[in-house]
GUMISE-658252 format. One line per 8 residues: number of its first residue (from 0); their letters; for each residue x, y, z of C-alpha. Coordinates in steps of 0.5 Angstrom, whole numbers, plus 500, padded with zeros to 3 digits. Layout:
<atoms>
NUM = a = X/Y/Z ~ ...
</atoms>
This chain:
<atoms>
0 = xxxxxxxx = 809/413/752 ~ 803/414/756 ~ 803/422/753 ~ 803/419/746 ~ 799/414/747 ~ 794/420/750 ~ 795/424/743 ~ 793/418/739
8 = xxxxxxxx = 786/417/743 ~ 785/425/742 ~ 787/426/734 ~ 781/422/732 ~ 777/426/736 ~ 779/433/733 ~ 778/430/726 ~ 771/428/727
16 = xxxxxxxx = 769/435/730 ~ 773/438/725 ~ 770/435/719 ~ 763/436/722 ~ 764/443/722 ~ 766/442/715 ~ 759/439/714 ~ 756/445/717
24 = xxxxxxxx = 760/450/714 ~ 758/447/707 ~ 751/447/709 ~ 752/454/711 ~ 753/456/704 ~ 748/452/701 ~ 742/455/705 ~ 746/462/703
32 = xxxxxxxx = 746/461/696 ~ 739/458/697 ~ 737/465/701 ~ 741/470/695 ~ 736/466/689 ~ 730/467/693 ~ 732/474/693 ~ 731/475/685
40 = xxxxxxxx = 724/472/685 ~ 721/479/686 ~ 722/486/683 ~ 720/490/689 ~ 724/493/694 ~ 723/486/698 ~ 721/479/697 ~ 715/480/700
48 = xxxxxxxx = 713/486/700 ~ 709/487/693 ~ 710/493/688 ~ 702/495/690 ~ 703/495/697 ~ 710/499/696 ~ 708/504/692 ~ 701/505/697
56 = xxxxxxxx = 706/506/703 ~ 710/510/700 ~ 709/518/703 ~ 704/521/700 ~ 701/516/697 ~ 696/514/704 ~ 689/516/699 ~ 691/511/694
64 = xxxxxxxx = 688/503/696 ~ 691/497/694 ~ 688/494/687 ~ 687/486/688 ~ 692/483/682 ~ 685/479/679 ~ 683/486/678 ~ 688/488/674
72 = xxxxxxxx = 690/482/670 ~ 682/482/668 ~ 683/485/661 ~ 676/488/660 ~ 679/493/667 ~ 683/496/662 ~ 680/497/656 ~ 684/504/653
80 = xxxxxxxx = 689/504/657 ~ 695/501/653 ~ 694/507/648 ~ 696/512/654 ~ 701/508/658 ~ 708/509/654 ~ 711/502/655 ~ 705/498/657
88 = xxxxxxxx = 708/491/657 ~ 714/493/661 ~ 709/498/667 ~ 705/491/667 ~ 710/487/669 ~ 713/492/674 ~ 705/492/677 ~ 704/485/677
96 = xxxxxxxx = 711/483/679 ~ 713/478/673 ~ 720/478/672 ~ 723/482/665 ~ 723/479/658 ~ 730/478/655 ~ 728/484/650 ~ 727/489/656
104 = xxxxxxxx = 733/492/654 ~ 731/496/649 ~ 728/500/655 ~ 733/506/656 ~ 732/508/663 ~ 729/504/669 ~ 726/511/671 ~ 721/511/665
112 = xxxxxxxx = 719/504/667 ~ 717/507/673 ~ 713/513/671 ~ 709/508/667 ~ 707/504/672 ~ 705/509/676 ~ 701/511/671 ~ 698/504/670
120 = xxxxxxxx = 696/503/677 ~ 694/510/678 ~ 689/510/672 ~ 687/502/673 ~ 686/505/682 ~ 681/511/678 ~ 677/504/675 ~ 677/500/681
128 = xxxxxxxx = 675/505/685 ~ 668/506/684 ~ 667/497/684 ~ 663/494/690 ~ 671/492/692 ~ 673/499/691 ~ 668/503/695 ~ 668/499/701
136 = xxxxxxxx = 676/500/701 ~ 675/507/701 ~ 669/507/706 ~ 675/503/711 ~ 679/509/710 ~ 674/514/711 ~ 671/512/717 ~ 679/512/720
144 = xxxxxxxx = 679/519/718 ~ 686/517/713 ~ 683/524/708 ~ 682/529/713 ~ 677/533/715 ~ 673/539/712 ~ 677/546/713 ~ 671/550/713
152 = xxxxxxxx = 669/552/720 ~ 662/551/720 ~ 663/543/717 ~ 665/541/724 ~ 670/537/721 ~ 666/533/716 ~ 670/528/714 ~ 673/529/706
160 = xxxxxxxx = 674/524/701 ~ 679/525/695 ~ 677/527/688 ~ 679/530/681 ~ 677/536/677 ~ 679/531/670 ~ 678/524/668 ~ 685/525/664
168 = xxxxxxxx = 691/525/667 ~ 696/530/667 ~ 691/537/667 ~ 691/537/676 ~ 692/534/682 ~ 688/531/687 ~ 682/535/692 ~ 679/534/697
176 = xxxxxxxx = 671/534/696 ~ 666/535/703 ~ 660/531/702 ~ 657/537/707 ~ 659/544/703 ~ 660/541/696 ~ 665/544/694 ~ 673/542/693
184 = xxxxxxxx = 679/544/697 ~ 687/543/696 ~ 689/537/700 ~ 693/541/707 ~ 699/537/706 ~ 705/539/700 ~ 706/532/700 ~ 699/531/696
192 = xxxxxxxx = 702/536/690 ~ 705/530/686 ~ 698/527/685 ~ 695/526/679 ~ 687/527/680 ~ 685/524/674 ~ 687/517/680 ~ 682/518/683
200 = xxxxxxxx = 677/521/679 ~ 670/525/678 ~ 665/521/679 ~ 668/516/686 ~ 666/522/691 ~ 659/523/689 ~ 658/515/687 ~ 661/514/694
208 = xxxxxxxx = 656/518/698 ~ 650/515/694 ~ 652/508/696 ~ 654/510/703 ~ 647/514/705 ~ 649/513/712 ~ 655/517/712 ~ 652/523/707
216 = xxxxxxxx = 650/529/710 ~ 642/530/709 ~ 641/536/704 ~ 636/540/710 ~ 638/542/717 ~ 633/546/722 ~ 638/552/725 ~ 634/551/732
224 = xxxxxxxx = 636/544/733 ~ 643/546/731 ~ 643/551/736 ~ 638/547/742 ~ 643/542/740 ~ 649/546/740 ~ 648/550/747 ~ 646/542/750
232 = xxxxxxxx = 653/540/748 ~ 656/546/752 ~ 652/545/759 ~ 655/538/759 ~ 662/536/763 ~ 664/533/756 ~ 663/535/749 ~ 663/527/747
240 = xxxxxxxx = 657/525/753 ~ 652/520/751 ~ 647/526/751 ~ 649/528/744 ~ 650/521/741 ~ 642/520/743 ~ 642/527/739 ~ 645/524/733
248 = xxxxxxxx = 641/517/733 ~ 635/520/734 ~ 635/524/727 ~ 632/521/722 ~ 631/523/715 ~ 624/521/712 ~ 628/520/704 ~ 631/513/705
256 = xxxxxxxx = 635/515/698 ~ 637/522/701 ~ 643/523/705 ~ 641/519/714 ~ 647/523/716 ~ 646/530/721 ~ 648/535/716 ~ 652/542/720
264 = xxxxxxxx = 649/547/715 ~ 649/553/719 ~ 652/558/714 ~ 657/565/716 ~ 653/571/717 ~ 658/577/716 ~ 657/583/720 ~ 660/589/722
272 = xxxxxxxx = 658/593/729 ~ 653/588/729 ~ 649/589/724 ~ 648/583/718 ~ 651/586/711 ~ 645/585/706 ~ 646/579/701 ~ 642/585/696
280 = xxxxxxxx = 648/590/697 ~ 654/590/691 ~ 658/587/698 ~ 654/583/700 ~ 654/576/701 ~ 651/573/694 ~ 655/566/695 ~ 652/565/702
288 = xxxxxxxx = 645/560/697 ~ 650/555/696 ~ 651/553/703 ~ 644/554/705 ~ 639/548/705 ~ 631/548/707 ~ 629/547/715 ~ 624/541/713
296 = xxxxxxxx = 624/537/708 ~ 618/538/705 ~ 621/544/703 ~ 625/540/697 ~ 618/537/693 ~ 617/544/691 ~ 621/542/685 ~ 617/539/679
304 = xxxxxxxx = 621/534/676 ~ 624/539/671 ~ 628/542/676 ~ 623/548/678 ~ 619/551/683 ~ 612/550/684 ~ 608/555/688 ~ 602/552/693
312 = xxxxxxxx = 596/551/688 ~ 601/546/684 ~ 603/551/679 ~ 609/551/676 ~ 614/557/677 ~ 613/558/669 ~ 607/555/667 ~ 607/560/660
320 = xxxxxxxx = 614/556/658 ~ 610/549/658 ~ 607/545/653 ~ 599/544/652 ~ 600/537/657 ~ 602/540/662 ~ 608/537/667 ~ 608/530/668
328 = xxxxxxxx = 611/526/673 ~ 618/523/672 ~ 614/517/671 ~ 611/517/666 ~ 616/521/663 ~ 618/518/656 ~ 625/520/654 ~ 625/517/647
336 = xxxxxxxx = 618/519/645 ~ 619/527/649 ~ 625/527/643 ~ 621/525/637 ~ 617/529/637 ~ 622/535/639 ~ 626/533/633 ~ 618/532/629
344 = xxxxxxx = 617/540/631 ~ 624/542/630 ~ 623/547/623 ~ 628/544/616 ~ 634/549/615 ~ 632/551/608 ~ 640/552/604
</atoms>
């Protein structure tokens, strides 16, 4: 009897844990099937990464820069664009992360969606790049070295920024522009080769470097500084010491809308035995002018406001081509009046 007894006084308690458990088990699958509908709120690979985010972490893609999601939503940011992006609303919705329409089905494939949207985002990045916003994203990955450093020699590895031969998408791939030589450079990487230039364009570089004087070479450079500074450098015990960072503070450029950064303008002088090949020669080094830059930068005021030498008197190199006034600053310099009275002088055709 005592045995029974002592099985009746557990059976009710076994009962209560297993409808708890059954109480939890439900709430278990209530939160799962909660789980698995937040998870088709987003197209992006996960719920909380976005599609922008996505495609700039992607290999490849470290020159690109998150667009704020109110810049693209903005319609005047994307004036032109429908006309050369196939597929627009369905490449808008995959950007922004907006659910499909029902009629999406009329969509193919899903790789077309795709393509289109990297086309929209990479024309739009083209556009937001050259804002106040923009600039200043670009300017953190330039400081953090994320583009790279000039391949030439002499640049001492000036940090480079991407650009494109073309504003229409299609016709090239991204290259590297050096603020120091001015010329452009294939990115070193094979991973790079999938971009288009036409995402970043040709006019981000140079409106770059004029926003950010202070990180734009300055277009004269002393060759004894460079070699007084460069044999210091080699005396002290560490090629970083505090010697060289007073150098780099102590250069100042007298035209604050000029570059304020200490250019590296020592130019490759080619020899053989010893001896310099003269730039006259038919071998000679003849492309040497476009890296060369005056010692002072007085030397740049000898250029008038037309863009041609001016000799010690004042006179201009080809004074027999001017008109009867003379040069004039570019101050007084009256552009619609200058092309009405070209346009009054230019002789009728007579057919």
């Amino acid at each position: 009897m005592s045995r029974l007894q002592q099985s009746s006084s557990v059976d009710p308690s076994q009962e209560e844990l297993e409808e708890e458990e059954a109480v939890s088990g439900e709430g278990d699958e209530v939160m799962g099937e909660a789980e698995d509908g937040e998870g088709y709120t987003s197209s992006t690979p996960t719920s909380t990464l976005t599609w922008i985010s996505w495609f700039c972490s992607l290999p490849g893609h470290e020159y690109f820069c998150e667009v704020s999601e109110d810049f693209i939503e903005d319609d005047f940011n994307l004036t032109g664009l429908n006309a050369m992006v196939p597929f627009w609303k369905e490449a808008m919705e995959m950007v922004l992360d907006v659910e499909p329409d029902e009629d999406s089905a009329r969509v193919p494939d899903v790789s077309i969606v795709e393509a289109s949207a990297e086309l929209l985002y990479g024309l739009v990045h083209q556009r937001y790049i050259i804002t106040r916003q923009g600039l200043q994203a670009m300017a953190d990955k330039y400081e953090n070295a994320t583009f790279g450093s000039c391949p030439r020699v002499y640049c001492q590895n000036c940090y480079v920024v991407p650009c494109g031969r073309s504003d229409v998408p299609g016709l090239d791939t991204v290259k590297l522009y050096c603020p120091n030589c001015h010329d452009i450079y294939v990115p070193p990487s094979s991973r790079f080769q999938g971009v288009d230039g036409a995402f970043f364009g040709t006019t981000f570089a140079h409106l770059f470097f004029q926003s950010y004087r202070e990180l734009a070479p300055a277009p004269f450079y002393k060759s004894s500084t460079a070699a007084s500074s460069s044999t210091s450098a080699a005396r002290s015990p560490r090629p970083g010491s505090d010697g060289g960072q007073a150098d780099e503070e102590t250069f100042v450029n007298p035209n604050p809308y000029g570059g304020q950064k200490r250019a590296a303008g020592k130019v490759y002088i080619p020899r053989i035995y010893g001896f310099r090949v003269s730039e006259r020669a038919k071998s000679g080094p003849r492309m040497m002018w476009l890296r060369m830059r005056p010692e002072v930068a007085g030397e740049l005021d000898t250029v008038d406001w037309r863009g041609r030498w001016v000799d010690e008197e004042g006179g201009s190199e080809f004074e027999d081509d001017e008109e009867e006034g003379g040069d004039r600053p570019m101050e007084d310099f009256d552009p619609v009046r200058t092309g009405l009275e070209c346009i009054s002088a230019e002789p009728l055709l007579q057919v």
